[in-house]
LUMVEXFI-748700 format. One line per 8 residues: their letters; for each residue x, y, z of N, C-alpha, C. Coordinates in steps of 0.2 Angstrom, whole numbers. Example, Ala and Ser with C-alpha at 12.3 -4.5 7.8 and 13.67 -1.06 7.14 Angstrom:
BEGIN
as = 66:-28:39:62:-22:39:66:-16:39; 64:-11:35:68:-5:36:64:0:39 $
//
This chain:
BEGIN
xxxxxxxx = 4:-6:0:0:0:0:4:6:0; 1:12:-5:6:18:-2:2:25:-3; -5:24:2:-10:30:2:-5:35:8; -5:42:6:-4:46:9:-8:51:10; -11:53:14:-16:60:15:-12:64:21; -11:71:16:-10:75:21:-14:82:23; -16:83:31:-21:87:33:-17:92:37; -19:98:33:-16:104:37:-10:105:39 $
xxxxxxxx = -6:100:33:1:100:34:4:107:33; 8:112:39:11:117:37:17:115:40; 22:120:37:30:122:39:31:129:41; 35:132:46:35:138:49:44:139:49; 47:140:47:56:142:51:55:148:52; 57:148:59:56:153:63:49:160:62; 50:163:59:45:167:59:42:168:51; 46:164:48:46:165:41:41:154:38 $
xxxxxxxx = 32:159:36:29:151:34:31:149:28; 34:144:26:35:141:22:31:138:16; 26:135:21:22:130:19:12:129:21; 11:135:19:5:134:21:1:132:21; -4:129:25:-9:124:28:-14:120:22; -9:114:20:-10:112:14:-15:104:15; -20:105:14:-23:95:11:-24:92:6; -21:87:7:-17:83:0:-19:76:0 $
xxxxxxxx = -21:72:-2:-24:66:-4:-19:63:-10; -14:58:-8:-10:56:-15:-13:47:-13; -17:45:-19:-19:37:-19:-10:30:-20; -15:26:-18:-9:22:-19:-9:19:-25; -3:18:-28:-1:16:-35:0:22:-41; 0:31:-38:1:35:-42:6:38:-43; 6:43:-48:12:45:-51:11:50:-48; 14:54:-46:11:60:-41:17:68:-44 $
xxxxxxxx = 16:71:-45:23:75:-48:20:83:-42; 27:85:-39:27:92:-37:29:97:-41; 27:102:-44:31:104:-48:29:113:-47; 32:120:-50:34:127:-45:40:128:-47; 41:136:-48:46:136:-49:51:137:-41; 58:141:-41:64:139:-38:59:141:-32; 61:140:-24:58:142:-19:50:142:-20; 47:139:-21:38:140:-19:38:132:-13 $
xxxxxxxx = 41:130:-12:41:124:-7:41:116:-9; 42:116:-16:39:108:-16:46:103:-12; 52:105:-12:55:99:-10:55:101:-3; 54:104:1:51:106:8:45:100:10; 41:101:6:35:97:4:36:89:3; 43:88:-1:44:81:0:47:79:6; 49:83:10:56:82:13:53:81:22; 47:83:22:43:83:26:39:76:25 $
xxxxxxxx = 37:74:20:35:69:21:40:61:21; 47:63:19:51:60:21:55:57:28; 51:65:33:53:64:39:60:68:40; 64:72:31:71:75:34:68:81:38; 61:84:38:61:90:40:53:88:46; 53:94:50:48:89:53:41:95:53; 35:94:56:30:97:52:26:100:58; 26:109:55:26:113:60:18:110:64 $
xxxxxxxx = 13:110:59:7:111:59:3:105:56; -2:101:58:-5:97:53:-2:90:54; -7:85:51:-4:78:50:-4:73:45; 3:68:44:6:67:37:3:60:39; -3:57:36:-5:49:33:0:46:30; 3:40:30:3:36:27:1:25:30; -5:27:23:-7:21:24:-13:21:32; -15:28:33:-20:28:38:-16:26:45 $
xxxxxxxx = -9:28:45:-7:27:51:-3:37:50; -3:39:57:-2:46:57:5:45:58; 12:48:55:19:45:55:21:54:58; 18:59:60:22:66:59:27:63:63; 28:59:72:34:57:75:38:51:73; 35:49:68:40:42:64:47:45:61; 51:39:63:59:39:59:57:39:52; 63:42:49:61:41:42:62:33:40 $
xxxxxxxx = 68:30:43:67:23:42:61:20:41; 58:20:46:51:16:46:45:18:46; 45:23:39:40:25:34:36:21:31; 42:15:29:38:12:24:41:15:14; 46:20:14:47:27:12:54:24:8; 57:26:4:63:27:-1:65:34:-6; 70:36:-4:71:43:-9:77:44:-10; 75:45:-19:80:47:-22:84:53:-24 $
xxxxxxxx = 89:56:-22:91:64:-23:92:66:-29; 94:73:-30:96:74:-35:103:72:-37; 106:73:-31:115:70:-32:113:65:-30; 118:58:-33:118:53:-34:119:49:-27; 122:52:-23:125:49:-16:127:43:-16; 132:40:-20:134:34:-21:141:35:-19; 141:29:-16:147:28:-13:154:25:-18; 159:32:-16:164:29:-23:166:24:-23 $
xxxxxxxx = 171:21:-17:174:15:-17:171:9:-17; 166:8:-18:160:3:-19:157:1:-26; 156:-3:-29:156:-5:-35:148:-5:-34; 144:-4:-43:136:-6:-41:134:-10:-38; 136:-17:-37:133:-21:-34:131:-19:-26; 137:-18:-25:137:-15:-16:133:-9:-14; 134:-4:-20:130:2:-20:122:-1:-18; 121:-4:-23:112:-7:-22:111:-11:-15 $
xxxxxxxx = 116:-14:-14:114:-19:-9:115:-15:-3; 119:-10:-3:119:-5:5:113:-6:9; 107:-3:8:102:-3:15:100:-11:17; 100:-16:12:103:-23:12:106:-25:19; 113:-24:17:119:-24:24:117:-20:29; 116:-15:30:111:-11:35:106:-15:41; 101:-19:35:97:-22:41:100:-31:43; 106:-31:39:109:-38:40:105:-42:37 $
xxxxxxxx = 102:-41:33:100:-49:27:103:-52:24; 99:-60:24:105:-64:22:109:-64:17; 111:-66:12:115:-66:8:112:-67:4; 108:-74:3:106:-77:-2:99:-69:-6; 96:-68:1:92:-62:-1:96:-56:-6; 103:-54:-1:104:-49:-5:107:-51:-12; 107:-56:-13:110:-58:-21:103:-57:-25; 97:-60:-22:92:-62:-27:89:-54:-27 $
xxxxxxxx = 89:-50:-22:86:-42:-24:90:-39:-27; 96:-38:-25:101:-36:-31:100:-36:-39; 101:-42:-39:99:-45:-47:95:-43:-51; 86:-43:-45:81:-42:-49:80:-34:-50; 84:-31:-45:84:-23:-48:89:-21:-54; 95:-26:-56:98:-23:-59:97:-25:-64; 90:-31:-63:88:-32:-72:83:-27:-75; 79:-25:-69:75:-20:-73:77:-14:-73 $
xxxxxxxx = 85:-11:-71:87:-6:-73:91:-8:-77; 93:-12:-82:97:-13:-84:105:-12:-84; 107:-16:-77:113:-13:-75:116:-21:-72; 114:-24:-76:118:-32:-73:126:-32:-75; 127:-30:-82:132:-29:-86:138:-25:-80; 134:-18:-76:139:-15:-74:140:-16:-65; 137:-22:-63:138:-24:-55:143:-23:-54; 150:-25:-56:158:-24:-55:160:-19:-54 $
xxxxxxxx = 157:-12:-57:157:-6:-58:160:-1:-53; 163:4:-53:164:9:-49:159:15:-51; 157:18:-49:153:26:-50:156:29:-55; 161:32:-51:166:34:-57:166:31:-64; 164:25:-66:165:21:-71:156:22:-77; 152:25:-73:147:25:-75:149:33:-78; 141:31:-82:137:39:-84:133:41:-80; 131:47:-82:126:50:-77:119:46:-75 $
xxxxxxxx = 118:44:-83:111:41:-83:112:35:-78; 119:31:-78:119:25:-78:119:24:-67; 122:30:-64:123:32:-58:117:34:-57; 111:37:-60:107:40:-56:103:33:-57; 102:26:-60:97:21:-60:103:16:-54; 108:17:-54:111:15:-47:107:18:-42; 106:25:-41:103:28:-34:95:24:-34; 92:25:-38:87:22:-41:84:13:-39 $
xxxxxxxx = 93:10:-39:92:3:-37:92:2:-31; 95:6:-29:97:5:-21:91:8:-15; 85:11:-20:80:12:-16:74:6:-17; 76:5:-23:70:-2:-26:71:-8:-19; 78:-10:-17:77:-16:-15:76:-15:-9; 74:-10:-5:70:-7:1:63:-10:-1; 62:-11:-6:52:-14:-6:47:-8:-2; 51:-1:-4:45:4:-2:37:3:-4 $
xxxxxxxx = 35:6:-2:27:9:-1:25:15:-7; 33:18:-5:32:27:-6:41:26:-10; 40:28:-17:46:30:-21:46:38:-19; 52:42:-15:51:50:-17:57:54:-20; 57:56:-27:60:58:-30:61:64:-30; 67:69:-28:68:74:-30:72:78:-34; 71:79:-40:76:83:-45:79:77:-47; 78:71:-49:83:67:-50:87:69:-58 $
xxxxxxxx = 84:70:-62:86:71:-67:89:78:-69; 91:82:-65:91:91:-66:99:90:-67; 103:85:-65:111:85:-67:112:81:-75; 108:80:-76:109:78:-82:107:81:-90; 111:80:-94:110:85:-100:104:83:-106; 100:86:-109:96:87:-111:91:80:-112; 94:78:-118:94:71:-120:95:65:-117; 99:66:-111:101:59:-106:92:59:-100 $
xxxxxxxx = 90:69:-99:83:68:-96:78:68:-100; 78:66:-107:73:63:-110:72:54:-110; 75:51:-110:79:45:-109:76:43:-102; 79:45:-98:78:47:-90:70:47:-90; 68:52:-92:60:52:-90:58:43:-93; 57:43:-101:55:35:-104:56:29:-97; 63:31:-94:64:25:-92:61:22:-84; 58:31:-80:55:32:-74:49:31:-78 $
xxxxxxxx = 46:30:-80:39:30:-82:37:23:-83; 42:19:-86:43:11:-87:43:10:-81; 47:10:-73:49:8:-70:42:9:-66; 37:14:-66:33:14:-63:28:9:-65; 25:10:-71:20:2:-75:23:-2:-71; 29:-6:-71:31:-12:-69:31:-12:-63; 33:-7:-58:30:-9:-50:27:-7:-48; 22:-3:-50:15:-1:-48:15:4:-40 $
xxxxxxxx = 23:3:-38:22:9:-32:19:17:-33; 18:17:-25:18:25:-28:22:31:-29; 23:35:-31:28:40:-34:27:45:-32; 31:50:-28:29:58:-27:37:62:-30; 38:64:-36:42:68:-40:41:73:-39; 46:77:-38:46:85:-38:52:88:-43; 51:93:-46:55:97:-52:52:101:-54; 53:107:-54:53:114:-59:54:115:-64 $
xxxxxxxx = 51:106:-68:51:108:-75:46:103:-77; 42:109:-81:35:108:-82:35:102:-87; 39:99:-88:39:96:-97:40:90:-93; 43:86:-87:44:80:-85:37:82:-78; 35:87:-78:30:85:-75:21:83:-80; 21:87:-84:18:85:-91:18:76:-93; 24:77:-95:25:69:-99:23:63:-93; 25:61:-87:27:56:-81:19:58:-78 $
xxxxxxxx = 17:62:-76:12:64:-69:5:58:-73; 1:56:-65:-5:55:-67:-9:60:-64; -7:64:-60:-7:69:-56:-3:74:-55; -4:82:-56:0:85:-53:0:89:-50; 5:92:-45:2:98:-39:7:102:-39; 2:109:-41:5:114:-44:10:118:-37; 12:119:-35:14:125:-28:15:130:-33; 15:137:-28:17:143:-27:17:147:-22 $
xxxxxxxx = 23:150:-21:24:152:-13:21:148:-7; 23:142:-9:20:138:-3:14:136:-2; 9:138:-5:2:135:-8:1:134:-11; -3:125:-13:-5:123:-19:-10:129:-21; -12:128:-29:-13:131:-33:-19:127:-35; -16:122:-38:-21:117:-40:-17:109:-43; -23:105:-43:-21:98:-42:-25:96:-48; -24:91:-51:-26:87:-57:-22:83:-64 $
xxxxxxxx = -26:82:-67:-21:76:-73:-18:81:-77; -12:81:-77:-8:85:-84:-12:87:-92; -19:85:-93:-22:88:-96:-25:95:-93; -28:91:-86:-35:95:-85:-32:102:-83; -26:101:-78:-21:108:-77:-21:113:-85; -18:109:-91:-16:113:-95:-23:113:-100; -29:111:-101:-34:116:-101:-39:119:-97; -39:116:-94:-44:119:-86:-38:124:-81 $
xxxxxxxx = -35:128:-81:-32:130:-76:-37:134:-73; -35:136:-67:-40:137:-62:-38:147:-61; -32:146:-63:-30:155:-62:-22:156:-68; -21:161:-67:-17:163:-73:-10:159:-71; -8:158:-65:-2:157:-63:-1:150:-65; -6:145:-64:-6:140:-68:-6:137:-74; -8:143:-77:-11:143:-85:-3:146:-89; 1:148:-84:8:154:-87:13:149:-86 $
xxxxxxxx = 11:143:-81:16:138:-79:19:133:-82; 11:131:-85:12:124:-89:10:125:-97; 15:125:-100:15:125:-109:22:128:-109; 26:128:-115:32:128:-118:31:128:-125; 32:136:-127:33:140:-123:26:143:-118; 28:148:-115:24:150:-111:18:151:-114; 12:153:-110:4:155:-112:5:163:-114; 1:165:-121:3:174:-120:-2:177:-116 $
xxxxxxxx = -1:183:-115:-6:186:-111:-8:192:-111; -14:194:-114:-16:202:-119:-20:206:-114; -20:210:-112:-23:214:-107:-30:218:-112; -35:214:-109:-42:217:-111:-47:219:-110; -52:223:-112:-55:227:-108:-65:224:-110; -68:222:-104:-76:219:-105:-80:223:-106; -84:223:-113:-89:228:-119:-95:224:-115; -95:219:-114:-103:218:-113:-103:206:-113 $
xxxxxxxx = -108:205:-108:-110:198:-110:-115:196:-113; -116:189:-118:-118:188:-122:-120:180:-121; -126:179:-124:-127:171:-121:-121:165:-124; -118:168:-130:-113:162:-133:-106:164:-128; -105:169:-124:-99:173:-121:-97:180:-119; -93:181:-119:-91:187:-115:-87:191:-121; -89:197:-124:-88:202:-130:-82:208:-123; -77:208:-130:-71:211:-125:-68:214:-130 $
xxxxxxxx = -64:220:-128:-60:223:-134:-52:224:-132; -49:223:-137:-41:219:-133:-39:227:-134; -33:227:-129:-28:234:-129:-26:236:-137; -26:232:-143:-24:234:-148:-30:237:-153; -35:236:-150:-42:238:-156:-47:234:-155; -45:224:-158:-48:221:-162:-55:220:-156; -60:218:-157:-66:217:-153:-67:210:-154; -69:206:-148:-71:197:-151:-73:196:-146 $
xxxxxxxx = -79:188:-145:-82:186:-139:-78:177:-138; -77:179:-132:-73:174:-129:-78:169:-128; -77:162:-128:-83:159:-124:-82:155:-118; -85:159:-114:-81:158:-107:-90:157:-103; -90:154:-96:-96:155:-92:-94:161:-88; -100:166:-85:-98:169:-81:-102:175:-84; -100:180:-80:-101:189:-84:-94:194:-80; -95:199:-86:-91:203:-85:-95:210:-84 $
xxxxxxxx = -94:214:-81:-95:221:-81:-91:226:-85; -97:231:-90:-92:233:-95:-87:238:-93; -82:238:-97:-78:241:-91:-72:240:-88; -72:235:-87:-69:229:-83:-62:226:-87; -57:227:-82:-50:225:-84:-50:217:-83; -48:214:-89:-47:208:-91:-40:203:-94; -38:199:-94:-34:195:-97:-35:191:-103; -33:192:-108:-34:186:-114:-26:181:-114 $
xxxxxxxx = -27:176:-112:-25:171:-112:-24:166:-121; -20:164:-125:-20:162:-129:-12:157:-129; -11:151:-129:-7:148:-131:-3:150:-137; 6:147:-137:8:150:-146:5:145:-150; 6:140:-149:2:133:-155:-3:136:-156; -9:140:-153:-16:141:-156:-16:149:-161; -9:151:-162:-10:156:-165:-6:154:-172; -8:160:-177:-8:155:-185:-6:162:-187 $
xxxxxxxx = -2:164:-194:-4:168:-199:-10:170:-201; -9:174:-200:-19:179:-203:-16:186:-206; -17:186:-211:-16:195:-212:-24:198:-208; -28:196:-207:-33:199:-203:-33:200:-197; -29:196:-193:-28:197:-189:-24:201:-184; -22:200:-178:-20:205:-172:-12:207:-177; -12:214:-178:-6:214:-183:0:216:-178; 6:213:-179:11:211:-174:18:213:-179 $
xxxxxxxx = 23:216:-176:30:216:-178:35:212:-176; 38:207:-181:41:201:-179:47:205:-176; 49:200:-172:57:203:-167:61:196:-167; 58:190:-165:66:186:-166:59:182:-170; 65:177:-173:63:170:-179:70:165:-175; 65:159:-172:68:154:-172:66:148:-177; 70:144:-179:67:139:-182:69:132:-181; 65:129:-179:68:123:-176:67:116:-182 $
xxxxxxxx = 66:118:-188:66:112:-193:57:109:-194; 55:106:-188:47:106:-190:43:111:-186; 46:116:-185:40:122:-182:46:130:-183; 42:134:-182:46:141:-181:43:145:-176; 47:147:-172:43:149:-166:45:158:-168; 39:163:-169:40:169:-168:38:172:-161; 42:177:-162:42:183:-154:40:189:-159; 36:190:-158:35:198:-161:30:201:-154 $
xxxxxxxx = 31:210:-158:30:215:-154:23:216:-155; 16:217:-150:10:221:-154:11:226:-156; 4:230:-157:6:240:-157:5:243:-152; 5:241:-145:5:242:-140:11:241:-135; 16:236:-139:21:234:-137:22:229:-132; 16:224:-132:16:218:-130:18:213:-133; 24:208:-129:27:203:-132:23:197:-135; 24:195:-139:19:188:-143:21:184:-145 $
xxxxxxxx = 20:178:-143:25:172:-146:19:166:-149; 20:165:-157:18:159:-159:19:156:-161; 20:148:-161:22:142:-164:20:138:-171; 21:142:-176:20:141:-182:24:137:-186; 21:135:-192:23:128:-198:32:131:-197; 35:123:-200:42:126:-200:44:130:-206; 38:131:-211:41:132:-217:37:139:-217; 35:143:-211:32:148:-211:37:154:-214 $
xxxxxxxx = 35:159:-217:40:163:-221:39:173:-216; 44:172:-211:45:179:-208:52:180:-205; 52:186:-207:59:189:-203:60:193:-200; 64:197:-195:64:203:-189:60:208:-195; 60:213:-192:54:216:-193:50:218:-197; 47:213:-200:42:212:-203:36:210:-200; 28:214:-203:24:214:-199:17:210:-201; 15:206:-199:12:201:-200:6:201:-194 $
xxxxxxxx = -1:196:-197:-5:197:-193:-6:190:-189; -9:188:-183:-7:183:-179:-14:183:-178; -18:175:-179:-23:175:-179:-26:168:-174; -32:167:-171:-36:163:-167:-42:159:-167; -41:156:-165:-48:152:-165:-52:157:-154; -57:160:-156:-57:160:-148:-60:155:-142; -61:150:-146:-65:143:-143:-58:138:-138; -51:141:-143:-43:140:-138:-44:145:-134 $
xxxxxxxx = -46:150:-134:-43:157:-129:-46:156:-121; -42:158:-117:-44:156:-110:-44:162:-108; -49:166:-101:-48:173:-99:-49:172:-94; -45:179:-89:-44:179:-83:-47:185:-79; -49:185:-75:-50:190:-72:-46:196:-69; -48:202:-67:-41:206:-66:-36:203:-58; -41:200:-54:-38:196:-46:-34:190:-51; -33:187:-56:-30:182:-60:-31:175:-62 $
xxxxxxxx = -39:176:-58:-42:168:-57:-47:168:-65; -45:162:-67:-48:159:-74:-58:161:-73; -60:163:-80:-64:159:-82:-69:156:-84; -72:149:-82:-72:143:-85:-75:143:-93; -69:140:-97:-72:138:-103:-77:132:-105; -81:136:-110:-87:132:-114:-85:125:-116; -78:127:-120:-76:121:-125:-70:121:-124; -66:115:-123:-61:112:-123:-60:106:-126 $
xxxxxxxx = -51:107:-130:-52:100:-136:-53:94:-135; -52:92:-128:-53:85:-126:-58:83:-120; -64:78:-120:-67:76:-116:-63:75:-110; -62:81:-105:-57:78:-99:-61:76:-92; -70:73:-96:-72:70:-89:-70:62:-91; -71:60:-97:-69:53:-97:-61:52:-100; -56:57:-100:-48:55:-101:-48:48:-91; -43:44:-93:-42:39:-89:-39:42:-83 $
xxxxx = -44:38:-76:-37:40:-69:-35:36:-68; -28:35:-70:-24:28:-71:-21:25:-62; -24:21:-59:-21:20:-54:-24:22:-47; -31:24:-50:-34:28:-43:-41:24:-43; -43:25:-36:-49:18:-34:-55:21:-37 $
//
């Protein structure tokens, strides 16, 4: 089993709250992702539940027994850092087998655990091995072994892959995601980067400054977000965001007129007050070449072979970025028009909280909850 509920869990160092009074429900068998940028709390949040930190306020479940004064030992719990912590003079075999030797297991056991972690990490070939003799990849499924044959409850992941270079944490991800299907434990990951929380999560939990945001399945977050900080956090590149002014509501939506002129209705539920300082929300993938469209001054051209990504300036001098065919044809300052479907466009209120859309491109009440009762 590896249900964790946390109720009222906060963190205080000294006068300064960390972590404020958070409830969290993670099922057993999920892929759980923390994810925020630098300082909003999440590996606090891990770290706490690990037992390295202990918890100001509130109490940390796991498995329906209350642990906040449990050793980390006897959690039930295994975690893997971002630095490797492998022991140099120690070959892989022994690196895995370490907490092994710790509880004084037989021998026969530590051969047979051994084994079967290095088969599903693929690292039978490097048992012999020194640290030093690996690669990054191949050291961080070391650190990764030596927590498997503990038979936790709870995998806790922190940054594991942030020392590694681009393409070794694409690989990285693929091979956490396998590793998860095959043992079915639960998993709480934390990273600062939305694209390994995207790919891996069955769930993810947004922080900022220390309070969750919102929780949900990597789509529902990146259509449904709940307020702008969400909506700004998840997509690469970033969500754009046009500051605009509410004409009046309508039974199809909310008729608005952007800072640059164009007037359109959003289809959103809700009303606005005419008058009213608003956000337009739009995605770079949802915006297209339109000469009728929002007319913009291109400023950089990237081209990445199957896409071009433009940054151009409006006439207001708002920055805009969209993700257009690779064979799209623009250069700095040349002025072109950037057009939309409004049925993609998301809006926010002037406090930054979403409001809820009509339509969205995927049925996100029957997408799968993979691993939850």
């Amino acid at each position: 089993m590896g249900d964790l509920k946390l109720t009222g869990v906060t963190k205080d160092f000294g006068t300064a709250r960390v972590i404020h009074p958070t409830d969290l429900q993670i099922r057993d068998g999920e892929f759980t992702v923390f994810v925020g940028p630098s300082g909003c709390g999440k590996s606090t949040m891990l770290r706490m539940i690990a037992g390295l930190e202990d918890i100001s306020a509130g109490t940390l479940e796991i498995d329906g027994r209350v642990v906040n004064d449990l050793a980390p030992a006897k959690r039930g719990i295994a975690m893997v850092f971002q630095s490797y912590a492998l022991y140099p003079h120690l070959n892989v075999y022994e690196n895995i087998a370490f907490p092994l030797r710790v509880d004084r297991r037989p021998e026969a056991e530590v051969r047979q655990k051994v084994g079967a972690a290095a088969e599903v990490l693929k690292l039978t070939e490097r048992l012999q091995h020194k640290p030093g003799e690996l690669s990054g990849g191949q050291r961080q499924r070391v650190a990764i072994g030596r927590a498997i044959v503990r038979e936790p409850s709870v995998f806790l992941f922190d940054e594991p892959l942030s020392n590694l270079d681009a393409a070794l944490r694409g690989e990285m991800r693929v091979e956490l995601s396998r590793l998860h299907a095959r043992l079915g434990n639960t998993m709480i990951y934390v990273t600062h980067d939305q694209i390994e929380a995207m790919t891996m999560a069955d769930r993810i939990v947004v922080l900022n400054a220390g309070r969750v945001e919102q929780v949900g399945s990597p789509l529902e977050l990146f259509h449904r977000p709940v307020n702008r900080f969400v909506a700004g956090f998840l997509g690469n590149p970033n969500m754009n965001f046009l500051p605009a002014t509410a004409l009046s509501t309508a039974p199809e939506g909310i008729l608005l007129r952007l800072q640059d002129g164009p007037e359109l209705t959003i289809l959103v539920e809700g009303t606005a007050v005419s008058g009213a300082a608003l956000t337009l929300g739009i995605r770079p993938d949802d915006l297209r070449p339109d000469p009728a469209g929002l007319p913009c001054r291109v400023d950089v051209v990237e081209r990445l072979g199957n896409s071009t990504v433009l940054y151009c300036l409006t006439e207001a001098g708002q920055q805009i970025c969209a993700v257009t065919s690779g064979t799209t044809k623009a250069a700095p300052g040349e002025v072109i028009g950037l057009g939309f479907d409004p049925a993609a466009a998301h809006l926010f209120t002037a406090e930054g909280l979403a409001l809820p859309r009509r339509h969205v491109p995927v049925d996100l009440a029957r997408l799968p909850t993979a691993r939850t009762a």
